[in-house]
N, C-alpha and C positions, 0 to 999 in steps of 0.2 A: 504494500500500500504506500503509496506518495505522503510525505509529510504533510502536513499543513502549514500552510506559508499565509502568513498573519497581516497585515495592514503595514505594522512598523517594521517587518521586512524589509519590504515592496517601499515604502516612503524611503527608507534607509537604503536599499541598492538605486533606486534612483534617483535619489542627491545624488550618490557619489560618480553613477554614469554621465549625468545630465550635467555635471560640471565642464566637462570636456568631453562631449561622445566619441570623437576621434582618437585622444588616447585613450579612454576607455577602453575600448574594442580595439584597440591595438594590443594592448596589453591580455585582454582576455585571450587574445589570440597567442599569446608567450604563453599564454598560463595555460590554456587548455592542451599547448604542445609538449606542453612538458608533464600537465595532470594527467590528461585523457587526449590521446593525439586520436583514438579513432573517433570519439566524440566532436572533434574539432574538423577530421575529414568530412563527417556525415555532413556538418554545416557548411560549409563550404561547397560540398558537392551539390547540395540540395540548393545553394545560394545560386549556383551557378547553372542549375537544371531551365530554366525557363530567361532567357534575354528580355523579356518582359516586365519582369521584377526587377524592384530595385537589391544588386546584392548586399550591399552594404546595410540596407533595414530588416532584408534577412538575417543577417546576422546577428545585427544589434540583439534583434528581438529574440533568438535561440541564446545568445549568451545574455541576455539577462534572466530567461527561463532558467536557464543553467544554474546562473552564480542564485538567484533566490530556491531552486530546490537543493543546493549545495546547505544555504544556511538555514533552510528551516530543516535539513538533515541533521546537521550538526545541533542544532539546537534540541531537534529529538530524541539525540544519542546522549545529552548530555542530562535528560529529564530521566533516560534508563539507566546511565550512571549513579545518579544519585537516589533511587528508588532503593 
């Protein structure tokens, strides 16, 4: 089952994307090569599936899917830690 990803999340990963979206998403893209490189193929490939789209919103929008089920994982590993 998928975490649950909360409001203050979601306000929280996007302050810190919406500061600068370009390095944002530059840097997600360091991070997913070295976290999860085949997660970071699939975006990519799927960014690049249709010349109709824009890729770069594609992506945006898969790495912020990403980095908020990243932290409401971790935040649910950390409510079974302390159980």
């Amino acid at each position: 089952m998928l975490p649950i990803i909360t409001e203050e999340m979601s306000s929280e990963v996007f302050s810190e994307a919406f500061q600068d979206v370009q390095a944002w998403r530059k840097n997600m893209v360091q991070y997913l090569k070295e976290e999860n490189p085949e997660i970071n193929s699939a975006i990519l490939e799927v960014a690049k599936f249709d010349e109709n789209i824009d890729l770069k919103a594609v992506a945006l929008g898969a790495y912020l899917s990403y980095r908020l089920l990243e932290i409401a994982t971790e935040n649910d590993n950390l409510g079974l830690a302390e159980e």
